[in-house]
C-alpha positions, 0 to 999 in steps of 0.5 A: 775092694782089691782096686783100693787095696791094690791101689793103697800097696802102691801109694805105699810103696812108690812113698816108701821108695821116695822116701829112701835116699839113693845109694851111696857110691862106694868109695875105691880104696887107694892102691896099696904096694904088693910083692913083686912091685917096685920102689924107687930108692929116696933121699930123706933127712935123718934125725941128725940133721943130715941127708941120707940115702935109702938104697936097695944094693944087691945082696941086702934087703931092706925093711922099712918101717913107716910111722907116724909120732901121732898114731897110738898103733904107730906107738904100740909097734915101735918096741916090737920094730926095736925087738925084731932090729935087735936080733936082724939077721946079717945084711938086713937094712932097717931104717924108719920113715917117720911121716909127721912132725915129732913133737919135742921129747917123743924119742927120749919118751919113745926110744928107737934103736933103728935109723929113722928118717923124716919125711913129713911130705906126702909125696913119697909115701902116697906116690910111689910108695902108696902108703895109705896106712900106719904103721905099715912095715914094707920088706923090700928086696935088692934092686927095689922089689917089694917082698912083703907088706904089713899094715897095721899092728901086726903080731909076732908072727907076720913081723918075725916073716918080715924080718927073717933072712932071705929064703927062711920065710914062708910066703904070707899074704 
């Protein structure tokens, strides 16, 4: 009687564990940019047609703001981004970086009071600048060094320490 019941709990066993697929691997998430990293400053056309220059200069730094015309989140930050450029401190350089195609009307529908700047290839964003995610908010000080990253919609209070001046904030992860 114990060499059948024995024998049943294998049989049982070895289909059961035939029976389950093999484990998935778990994919590696992508690097995302983090304080102390750099960036390279870039070149992008604006919305007026012209080719600009995103420069990190001594004594400024820099937020920038990546979006996309596509993505609801994207939609949902862009009248906290206008709150928060209204009332940047001095020296603060605040440019978007939209990442797709706008399709027509979406700024007259979707009012933006900081530059923005086109940049539909991949190669900046997923290069160097490792942008997986958006909207992804990216404070950057002089001489390229990142100093803060958000991604995703954030709330008053992670944004506000995005924008402050220099040496008002507190670290956030």
């Amino acid at each position: 009687m114990t060499r059948v019941s024995l024998g049943l709990c294998l049989a049982v066993f070895a289909g059961s564990a035939l029976a389950a697929p093999p484990p998935r691997p778990t994919p590696t998430p992508p690097p995302v940019l983090s304080p102390g990293d750099t960036v390279p400053p870039f070149e992008a056309e604006g919305l007026d047609g012209e080719t600009h220059s995103v420069t990190f200069p001594p004594g400024h730094d820099t937020v920038l703001l990546f979006f996309m015309s596509s993505c609801p989140a994207c939609h949902r930050m862009i009248p906290e981004w206008n709150r928060e450029y209204a009332k940047r401190p001095a020296g603060l350089q605040v440019i978007g970086v939209l990442l797709d195609q706008e399709p027509p009307g979406f700024f007259m529908a979707m009012p933006i009071s900081f530059p923005v700047l086109r940049t539909p290839g991949r190669e900046l964003t997923q290069g160097k600048y490792k942008v997986y995610r958006v909207p992804t908010t990216l404070r950057v000080a002089p001489g390229g060094v990142v100093d803060g990253v958000g991604q995703g919609q954030l709330d008053g209070i992670r944004l506000g320490e995005l924008f402050r001046p220099r040496g008002s904030r507190s670290k956030a992860p």
